[in-house]
N, CA, C, O and CB atoms as a CASP TS submission, in Angstrom:
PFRMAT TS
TARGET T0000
AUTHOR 0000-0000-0000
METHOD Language model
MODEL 1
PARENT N/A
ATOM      1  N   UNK     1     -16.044   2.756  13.577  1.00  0.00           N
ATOM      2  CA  UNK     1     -16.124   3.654  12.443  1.00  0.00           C
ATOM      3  C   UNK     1     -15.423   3.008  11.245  1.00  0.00           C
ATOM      4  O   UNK     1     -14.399   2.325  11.224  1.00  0.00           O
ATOM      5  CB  UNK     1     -15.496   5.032  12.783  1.00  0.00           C
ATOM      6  N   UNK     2     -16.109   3.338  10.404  1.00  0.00           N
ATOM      7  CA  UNK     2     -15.450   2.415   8.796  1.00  0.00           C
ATOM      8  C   UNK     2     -14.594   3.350   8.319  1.00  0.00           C
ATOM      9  O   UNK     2     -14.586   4.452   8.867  1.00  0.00           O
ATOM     10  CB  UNK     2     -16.672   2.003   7.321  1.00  0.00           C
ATOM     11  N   UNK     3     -13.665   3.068   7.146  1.00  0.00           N
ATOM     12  CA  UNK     3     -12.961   3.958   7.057  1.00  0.00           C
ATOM     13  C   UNK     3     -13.898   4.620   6.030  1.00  0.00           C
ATOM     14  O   UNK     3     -13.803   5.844   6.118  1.00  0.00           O
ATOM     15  CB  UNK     3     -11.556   3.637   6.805  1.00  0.00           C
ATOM     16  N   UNK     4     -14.674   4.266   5.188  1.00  0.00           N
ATOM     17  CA  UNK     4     -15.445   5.400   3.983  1.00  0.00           C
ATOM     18  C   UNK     4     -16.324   6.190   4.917  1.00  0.00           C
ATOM     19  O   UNK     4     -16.965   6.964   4.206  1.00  0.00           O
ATOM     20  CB  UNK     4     -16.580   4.579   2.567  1.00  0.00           C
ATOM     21  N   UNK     5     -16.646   6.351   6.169  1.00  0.00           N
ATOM     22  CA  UNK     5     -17.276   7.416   6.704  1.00  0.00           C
ATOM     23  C   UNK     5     -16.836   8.493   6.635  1.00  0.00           C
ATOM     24  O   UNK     5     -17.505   9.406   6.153  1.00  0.00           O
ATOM     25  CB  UNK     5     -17.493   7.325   7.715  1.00  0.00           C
ATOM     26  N   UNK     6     -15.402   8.705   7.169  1.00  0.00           N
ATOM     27  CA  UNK     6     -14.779   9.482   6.512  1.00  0.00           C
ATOM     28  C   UNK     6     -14.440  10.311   5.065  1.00  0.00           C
ATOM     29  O   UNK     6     -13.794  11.358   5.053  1.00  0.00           O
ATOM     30  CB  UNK     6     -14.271   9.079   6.774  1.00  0.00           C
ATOM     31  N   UNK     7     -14.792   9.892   4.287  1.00  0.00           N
ATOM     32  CA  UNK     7     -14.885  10.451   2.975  1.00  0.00           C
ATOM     33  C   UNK     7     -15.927  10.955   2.776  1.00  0.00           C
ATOM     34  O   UNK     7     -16.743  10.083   2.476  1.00  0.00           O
ATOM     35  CB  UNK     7     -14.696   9.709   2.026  1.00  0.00           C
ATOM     36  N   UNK     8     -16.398  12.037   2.784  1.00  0.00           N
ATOM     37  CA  UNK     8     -17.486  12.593   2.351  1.00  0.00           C
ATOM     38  C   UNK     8     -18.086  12.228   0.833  1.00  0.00           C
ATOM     39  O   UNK     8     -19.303  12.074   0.728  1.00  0.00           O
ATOM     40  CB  UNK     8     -17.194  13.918   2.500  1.00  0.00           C
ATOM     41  N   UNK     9     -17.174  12.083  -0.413  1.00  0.00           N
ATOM     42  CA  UNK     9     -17.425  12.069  -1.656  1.00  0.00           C
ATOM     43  C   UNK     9     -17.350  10.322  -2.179  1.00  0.00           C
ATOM     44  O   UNK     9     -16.462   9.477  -2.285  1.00  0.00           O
ATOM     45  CB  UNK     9     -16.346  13.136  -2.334  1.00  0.00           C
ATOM     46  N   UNK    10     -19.000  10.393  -2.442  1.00  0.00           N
ATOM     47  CA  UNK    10     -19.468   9.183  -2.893  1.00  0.00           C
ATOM     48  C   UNK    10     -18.228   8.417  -3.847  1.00  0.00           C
ATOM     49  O   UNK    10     -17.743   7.293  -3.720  1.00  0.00           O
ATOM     50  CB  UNK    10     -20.875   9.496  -3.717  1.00  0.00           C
ATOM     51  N   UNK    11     -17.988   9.289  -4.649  1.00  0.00           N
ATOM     52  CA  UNK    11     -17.518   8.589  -5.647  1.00  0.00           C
ATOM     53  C   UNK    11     -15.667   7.833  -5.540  1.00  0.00           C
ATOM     54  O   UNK    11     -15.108   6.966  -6.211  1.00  0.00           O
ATOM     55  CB  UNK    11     -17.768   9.705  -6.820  1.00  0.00           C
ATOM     56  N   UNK    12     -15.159   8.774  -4.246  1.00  0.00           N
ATOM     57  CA  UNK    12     -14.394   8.503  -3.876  1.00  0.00           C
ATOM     58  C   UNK    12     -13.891   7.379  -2.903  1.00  0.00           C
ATOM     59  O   UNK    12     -12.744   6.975  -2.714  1.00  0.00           O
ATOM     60  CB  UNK    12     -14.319   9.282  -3.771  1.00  0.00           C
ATOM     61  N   UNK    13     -15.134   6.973  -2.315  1.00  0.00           N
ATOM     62  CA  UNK    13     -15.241   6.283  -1.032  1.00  0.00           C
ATOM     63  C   UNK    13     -15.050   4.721  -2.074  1.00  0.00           C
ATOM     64  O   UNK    13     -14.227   3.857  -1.773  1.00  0.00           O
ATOM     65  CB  UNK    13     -16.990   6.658   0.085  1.00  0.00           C
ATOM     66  N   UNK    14     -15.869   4.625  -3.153  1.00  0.00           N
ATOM     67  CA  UNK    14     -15.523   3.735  -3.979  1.00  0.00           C
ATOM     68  C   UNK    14     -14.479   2.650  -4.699  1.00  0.00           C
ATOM     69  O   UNK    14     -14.411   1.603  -5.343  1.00  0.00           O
ATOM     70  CB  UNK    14     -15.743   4.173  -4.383  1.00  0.00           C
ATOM     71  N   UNK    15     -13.690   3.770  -4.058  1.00  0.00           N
ATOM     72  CA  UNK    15     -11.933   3.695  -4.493  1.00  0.00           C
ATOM     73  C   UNK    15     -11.630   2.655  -3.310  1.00  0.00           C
ATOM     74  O   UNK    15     -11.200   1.535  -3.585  1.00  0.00           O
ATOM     75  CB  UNK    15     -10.784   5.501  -4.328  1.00  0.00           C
ATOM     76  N   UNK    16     -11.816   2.973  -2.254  1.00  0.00           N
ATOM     77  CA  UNK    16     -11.314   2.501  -0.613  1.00  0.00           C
ATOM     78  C   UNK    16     -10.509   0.571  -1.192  1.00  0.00           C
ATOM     79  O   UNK    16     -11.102  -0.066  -2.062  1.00  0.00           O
ATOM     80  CB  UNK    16     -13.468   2.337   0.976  1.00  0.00           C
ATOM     81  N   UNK    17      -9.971   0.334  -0.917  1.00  0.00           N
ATOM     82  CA  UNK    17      -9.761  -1.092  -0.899  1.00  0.00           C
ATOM     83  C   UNK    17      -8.678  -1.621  -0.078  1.00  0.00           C
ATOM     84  O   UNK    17      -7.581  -1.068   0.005  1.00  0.00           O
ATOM     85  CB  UNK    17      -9.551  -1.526  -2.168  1.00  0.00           C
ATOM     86  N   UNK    18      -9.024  -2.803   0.587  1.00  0.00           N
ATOM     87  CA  UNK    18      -8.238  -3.635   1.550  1.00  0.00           C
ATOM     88  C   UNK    18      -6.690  -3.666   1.022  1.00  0.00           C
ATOM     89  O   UNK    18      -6.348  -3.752  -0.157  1.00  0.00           O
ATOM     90  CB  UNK    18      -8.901  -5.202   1.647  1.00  0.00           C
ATOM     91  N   UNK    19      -5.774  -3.569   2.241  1.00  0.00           N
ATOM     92  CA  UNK    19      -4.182  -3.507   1.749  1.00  0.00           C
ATOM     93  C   UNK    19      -3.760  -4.895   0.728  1.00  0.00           C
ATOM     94  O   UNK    19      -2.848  -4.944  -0.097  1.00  0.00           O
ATOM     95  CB  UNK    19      -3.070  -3.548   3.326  1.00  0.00           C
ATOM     96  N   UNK    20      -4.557  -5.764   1.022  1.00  0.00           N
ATOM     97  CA  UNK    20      -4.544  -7.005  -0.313  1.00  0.00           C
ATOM     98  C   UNK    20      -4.941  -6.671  -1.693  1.00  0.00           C
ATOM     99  O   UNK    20      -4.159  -6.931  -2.608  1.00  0.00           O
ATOM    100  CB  UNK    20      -5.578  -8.210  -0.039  1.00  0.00           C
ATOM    101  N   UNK    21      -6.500  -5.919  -2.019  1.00  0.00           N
ATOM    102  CA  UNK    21      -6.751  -5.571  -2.876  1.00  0.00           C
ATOM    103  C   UNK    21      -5.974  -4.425  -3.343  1.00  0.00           C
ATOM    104  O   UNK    21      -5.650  -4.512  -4.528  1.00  0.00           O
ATOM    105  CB  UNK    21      -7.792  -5.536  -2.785  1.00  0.00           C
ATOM    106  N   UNK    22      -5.508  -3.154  -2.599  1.00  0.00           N
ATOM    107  CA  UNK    22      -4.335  -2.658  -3.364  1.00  0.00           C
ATOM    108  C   UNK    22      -3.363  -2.871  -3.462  1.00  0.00           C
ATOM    109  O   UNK    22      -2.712  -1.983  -4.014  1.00  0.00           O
ATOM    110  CB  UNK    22      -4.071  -1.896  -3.320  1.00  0.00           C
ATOM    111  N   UNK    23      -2.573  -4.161  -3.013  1.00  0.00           N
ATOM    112  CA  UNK    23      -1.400  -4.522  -3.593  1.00  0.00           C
ATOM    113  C   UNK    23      -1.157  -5.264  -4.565  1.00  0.00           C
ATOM    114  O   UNK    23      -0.046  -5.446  -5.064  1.00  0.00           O
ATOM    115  CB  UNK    23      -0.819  -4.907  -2.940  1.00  0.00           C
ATOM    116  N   UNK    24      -2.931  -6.095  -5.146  1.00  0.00           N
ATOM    117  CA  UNK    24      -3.566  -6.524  -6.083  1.00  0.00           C
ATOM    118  C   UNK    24      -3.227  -5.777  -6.997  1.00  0.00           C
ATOM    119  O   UNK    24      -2.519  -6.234  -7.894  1.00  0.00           O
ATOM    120  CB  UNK    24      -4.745  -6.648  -5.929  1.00  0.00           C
ATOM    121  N   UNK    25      -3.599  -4.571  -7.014  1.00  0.00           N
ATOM    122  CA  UNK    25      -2.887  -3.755  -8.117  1.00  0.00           C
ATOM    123  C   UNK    25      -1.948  -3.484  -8.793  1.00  0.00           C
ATOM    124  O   UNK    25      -2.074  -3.145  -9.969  1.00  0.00           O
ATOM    125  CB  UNK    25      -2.844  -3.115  -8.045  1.00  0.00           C
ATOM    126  N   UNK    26      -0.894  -3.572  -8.232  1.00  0.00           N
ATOM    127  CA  UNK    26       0.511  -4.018  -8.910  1.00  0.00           C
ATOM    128  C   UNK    26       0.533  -5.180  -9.524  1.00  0.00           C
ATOM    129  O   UNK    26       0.421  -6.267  -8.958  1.00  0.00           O
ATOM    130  CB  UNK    26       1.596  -4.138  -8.017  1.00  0.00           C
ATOM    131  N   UNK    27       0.659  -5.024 -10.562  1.00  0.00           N
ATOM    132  CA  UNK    27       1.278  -5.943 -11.453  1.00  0.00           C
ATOM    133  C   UNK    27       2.604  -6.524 -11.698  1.00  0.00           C
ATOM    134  O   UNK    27       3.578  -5.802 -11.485  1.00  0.00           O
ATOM    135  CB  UNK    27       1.084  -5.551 -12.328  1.00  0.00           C
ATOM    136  N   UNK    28       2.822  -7.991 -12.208  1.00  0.00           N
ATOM    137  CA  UNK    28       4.159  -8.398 -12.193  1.00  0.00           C
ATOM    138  C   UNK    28       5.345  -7.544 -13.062  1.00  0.00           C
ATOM    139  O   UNK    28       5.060  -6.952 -14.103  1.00  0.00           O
ATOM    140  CB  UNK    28       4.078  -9.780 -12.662  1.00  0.00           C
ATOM    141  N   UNK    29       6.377  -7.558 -12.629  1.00  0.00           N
ATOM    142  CA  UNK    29       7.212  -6.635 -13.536  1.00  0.00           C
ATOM    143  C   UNK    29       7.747  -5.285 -13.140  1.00  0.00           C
ATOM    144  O   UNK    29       8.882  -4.819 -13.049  1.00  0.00           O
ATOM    145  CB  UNK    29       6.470  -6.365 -14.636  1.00  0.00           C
ATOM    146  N   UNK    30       6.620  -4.852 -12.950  1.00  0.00           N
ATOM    147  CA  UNK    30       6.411  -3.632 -12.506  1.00  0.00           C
ATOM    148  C   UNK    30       7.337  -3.172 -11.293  1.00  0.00           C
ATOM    149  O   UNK    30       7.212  -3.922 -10.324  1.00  0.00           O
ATOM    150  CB  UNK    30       5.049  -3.576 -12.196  1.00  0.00           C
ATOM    151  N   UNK    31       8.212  -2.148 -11.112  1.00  0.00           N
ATOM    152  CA  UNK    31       9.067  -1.686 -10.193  1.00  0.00           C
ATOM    153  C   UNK    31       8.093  -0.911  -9.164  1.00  0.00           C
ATOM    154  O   UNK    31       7.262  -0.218  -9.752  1.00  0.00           O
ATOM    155  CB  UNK    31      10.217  -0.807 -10.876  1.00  0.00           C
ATOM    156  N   UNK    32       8.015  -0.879  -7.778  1.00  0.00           N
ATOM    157  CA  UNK    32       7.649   0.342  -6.868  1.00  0.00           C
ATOM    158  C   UNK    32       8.450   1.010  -6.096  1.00  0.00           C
ATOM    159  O   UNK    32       9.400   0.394  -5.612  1.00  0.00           O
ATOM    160  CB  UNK    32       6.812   0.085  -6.055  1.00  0.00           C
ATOM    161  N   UNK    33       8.312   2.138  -5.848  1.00  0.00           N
ATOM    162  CA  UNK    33       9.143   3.003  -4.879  1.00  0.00           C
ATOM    163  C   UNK    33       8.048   3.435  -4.034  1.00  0.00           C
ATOM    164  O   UNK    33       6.854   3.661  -4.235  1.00  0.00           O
ATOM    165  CB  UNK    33      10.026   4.287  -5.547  1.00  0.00           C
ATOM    166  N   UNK    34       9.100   3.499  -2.654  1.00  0.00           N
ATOM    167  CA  UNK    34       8.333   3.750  -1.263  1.00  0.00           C
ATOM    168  C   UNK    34       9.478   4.390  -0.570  1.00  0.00           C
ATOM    169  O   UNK    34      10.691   4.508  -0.745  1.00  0.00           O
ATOM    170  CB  UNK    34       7.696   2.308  -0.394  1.00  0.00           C
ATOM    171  N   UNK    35       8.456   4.805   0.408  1.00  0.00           N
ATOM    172  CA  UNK    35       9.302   5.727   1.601  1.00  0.00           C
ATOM    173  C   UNK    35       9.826   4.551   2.937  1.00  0.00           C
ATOM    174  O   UNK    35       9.354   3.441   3.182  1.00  0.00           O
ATOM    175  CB  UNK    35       7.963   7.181   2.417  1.00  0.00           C
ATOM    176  N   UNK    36      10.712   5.129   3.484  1.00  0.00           N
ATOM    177  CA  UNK    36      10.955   3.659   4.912  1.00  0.00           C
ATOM    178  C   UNK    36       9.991   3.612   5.289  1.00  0.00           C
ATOM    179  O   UNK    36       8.931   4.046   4.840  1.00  0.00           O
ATOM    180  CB  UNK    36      11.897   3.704   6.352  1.00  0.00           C
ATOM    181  N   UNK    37      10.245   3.034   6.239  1.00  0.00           N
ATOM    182  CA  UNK    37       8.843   2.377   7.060  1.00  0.00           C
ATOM    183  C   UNK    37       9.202   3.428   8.473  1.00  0.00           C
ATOM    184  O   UNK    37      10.160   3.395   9.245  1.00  0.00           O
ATOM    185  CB  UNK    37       8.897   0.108   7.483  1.00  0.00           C
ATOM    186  N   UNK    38       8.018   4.326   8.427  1.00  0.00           N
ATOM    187  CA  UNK    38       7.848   5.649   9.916  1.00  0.00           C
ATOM    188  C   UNK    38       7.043   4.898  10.758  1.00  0.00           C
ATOM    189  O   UNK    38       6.583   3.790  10.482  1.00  0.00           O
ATOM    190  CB  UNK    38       6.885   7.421   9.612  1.00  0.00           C
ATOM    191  N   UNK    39       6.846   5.642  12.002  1.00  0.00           N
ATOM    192  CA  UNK    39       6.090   5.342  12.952  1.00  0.00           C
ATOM    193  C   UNK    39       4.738   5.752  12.745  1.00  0.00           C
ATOM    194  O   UNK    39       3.948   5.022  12.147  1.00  0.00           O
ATOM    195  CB  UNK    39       6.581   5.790  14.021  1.00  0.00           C
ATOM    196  N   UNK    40       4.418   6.866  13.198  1.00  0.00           N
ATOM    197  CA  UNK    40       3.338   7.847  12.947  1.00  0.00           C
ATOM    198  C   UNK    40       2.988   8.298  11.760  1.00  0.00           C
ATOM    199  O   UNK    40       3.645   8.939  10.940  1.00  0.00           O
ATOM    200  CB  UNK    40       3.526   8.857  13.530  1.00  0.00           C
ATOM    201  N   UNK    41       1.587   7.804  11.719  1.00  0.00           N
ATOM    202  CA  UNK    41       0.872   8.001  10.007  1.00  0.00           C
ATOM    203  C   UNK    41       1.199   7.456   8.958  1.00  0.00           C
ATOM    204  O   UNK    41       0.521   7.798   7.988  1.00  0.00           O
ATOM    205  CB  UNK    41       0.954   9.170   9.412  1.00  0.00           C
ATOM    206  N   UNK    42       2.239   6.498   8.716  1.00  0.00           N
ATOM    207  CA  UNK    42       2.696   6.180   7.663  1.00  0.00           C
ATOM    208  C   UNK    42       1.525   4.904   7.464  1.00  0.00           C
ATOM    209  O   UNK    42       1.036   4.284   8.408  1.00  0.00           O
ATOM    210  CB  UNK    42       4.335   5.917   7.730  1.00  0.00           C
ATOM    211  N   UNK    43       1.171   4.649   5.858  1.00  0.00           N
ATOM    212  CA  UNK    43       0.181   3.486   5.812  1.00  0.00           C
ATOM    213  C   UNK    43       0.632   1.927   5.729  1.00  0.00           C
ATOM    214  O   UNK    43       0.340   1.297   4.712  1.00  0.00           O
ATOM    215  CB  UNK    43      -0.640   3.728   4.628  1.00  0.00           C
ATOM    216  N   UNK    44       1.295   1.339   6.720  1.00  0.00           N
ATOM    217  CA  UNK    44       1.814   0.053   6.825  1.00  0.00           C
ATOM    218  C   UNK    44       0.968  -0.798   6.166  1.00  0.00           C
ATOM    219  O   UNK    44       1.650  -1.392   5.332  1.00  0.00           O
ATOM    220  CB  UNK    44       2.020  -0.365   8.132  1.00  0.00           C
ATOM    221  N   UNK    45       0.155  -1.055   6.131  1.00  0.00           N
ATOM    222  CA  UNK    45      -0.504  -2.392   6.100  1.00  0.00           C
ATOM    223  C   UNK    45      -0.551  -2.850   4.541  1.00  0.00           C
ATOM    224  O   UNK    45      -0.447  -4.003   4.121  1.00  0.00           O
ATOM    225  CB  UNK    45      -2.059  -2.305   6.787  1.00  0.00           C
ATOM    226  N   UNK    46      -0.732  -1.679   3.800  1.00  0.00           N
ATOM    227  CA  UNK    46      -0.269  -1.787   2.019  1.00  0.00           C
ATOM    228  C   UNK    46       1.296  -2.360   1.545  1.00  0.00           C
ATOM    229  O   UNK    46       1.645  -3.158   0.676  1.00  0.00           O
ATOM    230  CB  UNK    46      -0.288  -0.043   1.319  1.00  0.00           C
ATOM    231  N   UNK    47       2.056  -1.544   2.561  1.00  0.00           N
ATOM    232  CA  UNK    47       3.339  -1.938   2.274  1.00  0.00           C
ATOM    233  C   UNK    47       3.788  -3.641   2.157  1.00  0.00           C
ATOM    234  O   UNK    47       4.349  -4.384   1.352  1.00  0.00           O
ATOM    235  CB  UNK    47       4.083  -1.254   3.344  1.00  0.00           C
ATOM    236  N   UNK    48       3.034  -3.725   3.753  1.00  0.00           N
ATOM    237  CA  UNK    48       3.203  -5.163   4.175  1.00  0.00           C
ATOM    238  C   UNK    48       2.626  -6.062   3.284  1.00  0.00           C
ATOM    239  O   UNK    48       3.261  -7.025   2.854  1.00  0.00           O
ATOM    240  CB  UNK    48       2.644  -5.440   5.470  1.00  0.00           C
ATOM    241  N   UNK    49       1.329  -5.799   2.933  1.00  0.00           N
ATOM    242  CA  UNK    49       0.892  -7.096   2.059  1.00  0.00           C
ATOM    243  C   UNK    49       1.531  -7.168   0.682  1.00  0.00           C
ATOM    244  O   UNK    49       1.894  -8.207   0.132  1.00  0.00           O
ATOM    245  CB  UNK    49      -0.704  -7.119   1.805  1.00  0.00           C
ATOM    246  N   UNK    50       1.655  -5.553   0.043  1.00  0.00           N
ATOM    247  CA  UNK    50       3.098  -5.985  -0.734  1.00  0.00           C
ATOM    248  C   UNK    50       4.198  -6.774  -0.822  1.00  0.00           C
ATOM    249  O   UNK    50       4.615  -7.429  -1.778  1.00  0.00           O
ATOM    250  CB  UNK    50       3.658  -5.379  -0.741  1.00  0.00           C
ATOM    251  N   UNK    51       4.587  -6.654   0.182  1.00  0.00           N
ATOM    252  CA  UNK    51       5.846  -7.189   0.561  1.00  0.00           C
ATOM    253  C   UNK    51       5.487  -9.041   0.545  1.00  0.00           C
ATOM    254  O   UNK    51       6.396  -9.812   0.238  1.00  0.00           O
ATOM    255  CB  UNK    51       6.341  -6.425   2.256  1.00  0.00           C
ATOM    256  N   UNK    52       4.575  -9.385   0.781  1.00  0.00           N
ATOM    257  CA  UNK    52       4.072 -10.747   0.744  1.00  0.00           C
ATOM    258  C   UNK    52       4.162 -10.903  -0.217  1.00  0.00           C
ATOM    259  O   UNK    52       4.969 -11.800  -0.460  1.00  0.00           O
ATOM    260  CB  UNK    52       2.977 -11.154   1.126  1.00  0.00           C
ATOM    261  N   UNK    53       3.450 -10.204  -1.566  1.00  0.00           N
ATOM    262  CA  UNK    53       3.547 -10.383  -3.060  1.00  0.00           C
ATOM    263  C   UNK    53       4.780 -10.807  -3.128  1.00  0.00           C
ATOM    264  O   UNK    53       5.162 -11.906  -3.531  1.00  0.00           O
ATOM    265  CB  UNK    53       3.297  -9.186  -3.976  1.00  0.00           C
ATOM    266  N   UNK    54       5.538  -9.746  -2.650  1.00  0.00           N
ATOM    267  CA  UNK    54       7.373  -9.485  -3.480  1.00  0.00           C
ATOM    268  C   UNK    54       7.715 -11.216  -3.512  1.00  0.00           C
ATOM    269  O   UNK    54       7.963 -11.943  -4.474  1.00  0.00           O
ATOM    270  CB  UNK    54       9.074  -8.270  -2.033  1.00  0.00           C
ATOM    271  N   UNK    55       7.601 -11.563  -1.851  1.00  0.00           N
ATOM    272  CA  UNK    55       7.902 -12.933  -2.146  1.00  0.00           C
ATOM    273  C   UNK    55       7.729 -14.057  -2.882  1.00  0.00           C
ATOM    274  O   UNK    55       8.479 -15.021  -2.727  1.00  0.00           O
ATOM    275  CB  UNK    55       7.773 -13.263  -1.579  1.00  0.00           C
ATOM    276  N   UNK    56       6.685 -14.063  -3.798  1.00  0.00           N
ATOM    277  CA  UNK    56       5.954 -14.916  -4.380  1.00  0.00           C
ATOM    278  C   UNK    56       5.733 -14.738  -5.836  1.00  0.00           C
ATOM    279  O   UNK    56       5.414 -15.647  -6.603  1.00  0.00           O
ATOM    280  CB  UNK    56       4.874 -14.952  -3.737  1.00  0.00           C
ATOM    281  N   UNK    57       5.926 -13.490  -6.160  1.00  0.00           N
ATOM    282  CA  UNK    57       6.152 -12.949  -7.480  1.00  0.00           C
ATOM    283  C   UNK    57       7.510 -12.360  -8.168  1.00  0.00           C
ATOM    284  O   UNK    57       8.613 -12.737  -7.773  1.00  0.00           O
ATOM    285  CB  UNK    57       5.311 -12.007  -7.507  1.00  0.00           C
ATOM    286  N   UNK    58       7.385 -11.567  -9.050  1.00  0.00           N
ATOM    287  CA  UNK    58       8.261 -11.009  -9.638  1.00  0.00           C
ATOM    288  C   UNK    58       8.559  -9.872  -9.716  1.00  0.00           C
ATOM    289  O   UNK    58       9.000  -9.271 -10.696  1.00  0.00           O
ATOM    290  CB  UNK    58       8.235 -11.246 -10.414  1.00  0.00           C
ATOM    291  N   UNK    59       8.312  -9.451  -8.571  1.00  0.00           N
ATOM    292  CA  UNK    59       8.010  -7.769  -8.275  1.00  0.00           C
ATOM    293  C   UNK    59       9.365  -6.939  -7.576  1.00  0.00           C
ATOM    294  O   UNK    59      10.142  -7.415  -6.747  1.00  0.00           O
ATOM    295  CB  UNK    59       6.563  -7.620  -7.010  1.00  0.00           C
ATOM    296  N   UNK    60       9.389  -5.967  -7.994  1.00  0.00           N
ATOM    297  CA  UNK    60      10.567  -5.339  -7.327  1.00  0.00           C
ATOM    298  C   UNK    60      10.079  -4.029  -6.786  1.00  0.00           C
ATOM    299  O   UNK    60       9.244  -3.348  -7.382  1.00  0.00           O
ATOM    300  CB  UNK    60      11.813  -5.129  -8.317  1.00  0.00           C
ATOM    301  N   UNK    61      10.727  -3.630  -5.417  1.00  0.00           N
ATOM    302  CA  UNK    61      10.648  -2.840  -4.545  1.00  0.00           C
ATOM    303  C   UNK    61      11.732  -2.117  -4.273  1.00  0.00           C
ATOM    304  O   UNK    61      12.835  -2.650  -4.150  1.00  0.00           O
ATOM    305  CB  UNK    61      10.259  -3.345  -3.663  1.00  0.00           C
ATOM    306  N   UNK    62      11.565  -1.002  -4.167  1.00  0.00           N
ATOM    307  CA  UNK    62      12.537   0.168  -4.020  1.00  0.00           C
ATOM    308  C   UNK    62      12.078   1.027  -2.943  1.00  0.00           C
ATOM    309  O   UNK    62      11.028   1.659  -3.064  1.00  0.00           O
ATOM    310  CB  UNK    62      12.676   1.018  -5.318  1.00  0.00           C
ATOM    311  N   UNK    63      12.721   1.085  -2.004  1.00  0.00           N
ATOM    312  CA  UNK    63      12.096   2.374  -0.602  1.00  0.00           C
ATOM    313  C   UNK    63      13.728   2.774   0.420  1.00  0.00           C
ATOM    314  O   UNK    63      14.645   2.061   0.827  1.00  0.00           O
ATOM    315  CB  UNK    63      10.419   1.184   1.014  1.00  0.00           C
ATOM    316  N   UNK    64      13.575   3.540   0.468  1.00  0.00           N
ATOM    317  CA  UNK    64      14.421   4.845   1.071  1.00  0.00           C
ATOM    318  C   UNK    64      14.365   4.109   2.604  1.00  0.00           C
ATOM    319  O   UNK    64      13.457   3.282   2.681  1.00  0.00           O
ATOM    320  CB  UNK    64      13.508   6.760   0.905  1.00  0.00           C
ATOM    321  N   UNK    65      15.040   4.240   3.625  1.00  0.00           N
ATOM    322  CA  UNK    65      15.563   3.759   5.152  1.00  0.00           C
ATOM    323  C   UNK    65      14.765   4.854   5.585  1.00  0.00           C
ATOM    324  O   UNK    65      14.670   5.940   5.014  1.00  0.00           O
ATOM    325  CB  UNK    65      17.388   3.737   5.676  1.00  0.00           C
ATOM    326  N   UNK    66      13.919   4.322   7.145  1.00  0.00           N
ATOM    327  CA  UNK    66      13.159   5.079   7.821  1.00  0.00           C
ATOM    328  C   UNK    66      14.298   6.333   8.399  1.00  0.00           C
ATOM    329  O   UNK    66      15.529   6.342   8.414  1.00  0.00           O
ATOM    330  CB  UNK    66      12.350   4.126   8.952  1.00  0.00           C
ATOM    331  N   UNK    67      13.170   7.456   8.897  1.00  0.00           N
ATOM    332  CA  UNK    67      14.587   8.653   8.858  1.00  0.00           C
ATOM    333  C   UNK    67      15.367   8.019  10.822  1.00  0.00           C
ATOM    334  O   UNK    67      14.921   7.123  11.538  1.00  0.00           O
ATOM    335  CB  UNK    67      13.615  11.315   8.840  1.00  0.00           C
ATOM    336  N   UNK    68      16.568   8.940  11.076  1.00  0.00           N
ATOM    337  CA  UNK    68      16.727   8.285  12.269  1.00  0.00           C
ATOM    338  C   UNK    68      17.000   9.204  12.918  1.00  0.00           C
ATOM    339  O   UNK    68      17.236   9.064  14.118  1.00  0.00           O
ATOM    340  CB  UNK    68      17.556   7.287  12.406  1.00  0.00           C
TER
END
Protein backbone atom coordinates (compact mmCIF):
# COMPACT_ATOMS: atom_id res chain seq x y z
CA UNK A 1 0.00 0.00 0.00
CA UNK A 2 1.41 3.52 -0.95
CA UNK A 3 1.12 6.00 1.37
CA UNK A 4 -1.27 8.51 -1.00
CA UNK A 5 -3.88 5.69 -0.97
CA UNK A 6 -4.63 6.74 2.00
CA UNK A 7 -5.55 10.23 1.35
CA UNK A 8 -8.62 10.45 -0.15
CA UNK A 9 -8.13 14.26 -1.43
CA UNK A 10 -6.44 14.59 -4.76
CA UNK A 11 -5.05 17.65 -4.09
CA UNK A 12 -3.59 16.71 -0.94
CA UNK A 13 -1.97 13.49 -1.83
CA UNK A 14 0.19 15.94 -3.97
CA UNK A 15 1.81 17.32 -1.04
CA UNK A 16 3.16 13.60 0.06
CA UNK A 17 7.07 13.82 -0.21
CA UNK A 18 10.02 11.53 0.70
CA UNK A 19 11.70 12.36 4.30
CA UNK A 20 14.68 13.83 1.94
CA UNK A 21 12.42 15.92 -0.06
CA UNK A 22 10.87 17.34 3.12
CA UNK A 23 13.84 18.06 4.80
CA UNK A 24 14.68 19.67 1.39
CA UNK A 25 12.50 22.14 2.60
CA UNK A 26 14.23 23.70 5.19
CA UNK A 27 16.30 26.11 4.34
CA UNK A 28 19.78 27.23 5.57
CA UNK A 29 19.54 29.49 8.58
CA UNK A 30 16.50 28.67 9.45
CA UNK A 31 15.93 27.34 13.21
CA UNK A 32 13.48 24.04 13.77
CA UNK A 33 11.76 22.82 16.73
CA UNK A 34 10.73 19.23 17.35
CA UNK A 35 9.39 16.96 19.81
CA UNK A 36 11.97 13.93 21.27
CA UNK A 37 12.19 11.19 19.50
CA UNK A 38 8.82 8.60 20.82
CA UNK A 39 8.31 5.21 20.01
CA UNK A 40 4.85 4.84 18.70
CA UNK A 41 3.62 7.07 15.83
CA UNK A 42 6.06 9.55 15.98
CA UNK A 43 7.36 10.38 12.16
CA UNK A 44 11.16 9.40 12.38
CA UNK A 45 12.33 9.22 9.15
CA UNK A 46 11.89 13.28 8.48
CA UNK A 47 13.62 13.91 11.60
CA UNK A 48 16.46 11.65 10.63
CA UNK A 49 17.17 12.88 7.24
CA UNK A 50 17.15 16.25 8.84
CA UNK A 51 19.44 15.53 11.05
CA UNK A 52 21.85 14.49 8.06
CA UNK A 53 21.29 18.06 6.72
CA UNK A 54 22.17 19.52 10.28
CA UNK A 55 25.50 17.94 9.64
CA UNK A 56 26.42 19.37 6.50
CA UNK A 57 24.74 22.64 6.65
CA UNK A 58 23.93 25.47 8.70
CA UNK A 59 20.92 24.49 10.24
CA UNK A 60 19.87 24.51 13.74
CA UNK A 61 17.66 22.16 15.64
CA UNK A 62 15.80 22.49 18.69
CA UNK A 63 13.63 19.36 20.19
CA UNK A 64 12.44 18.63 23.71
CA UNK A 65 13.92 14.85 25.35
CA UNK A 66 11.68 11.85 24.58
CA UNK A 67 9.10 11.65 27.61
CA UNK A 68 10.38 8.85 30.24
Amino acid sequence: MNITDRIENRELQKLVRTPEEAAALIKPGMTIGTSGFTSAGYPKAVPLALAERIKKENLKSIYGPAPR
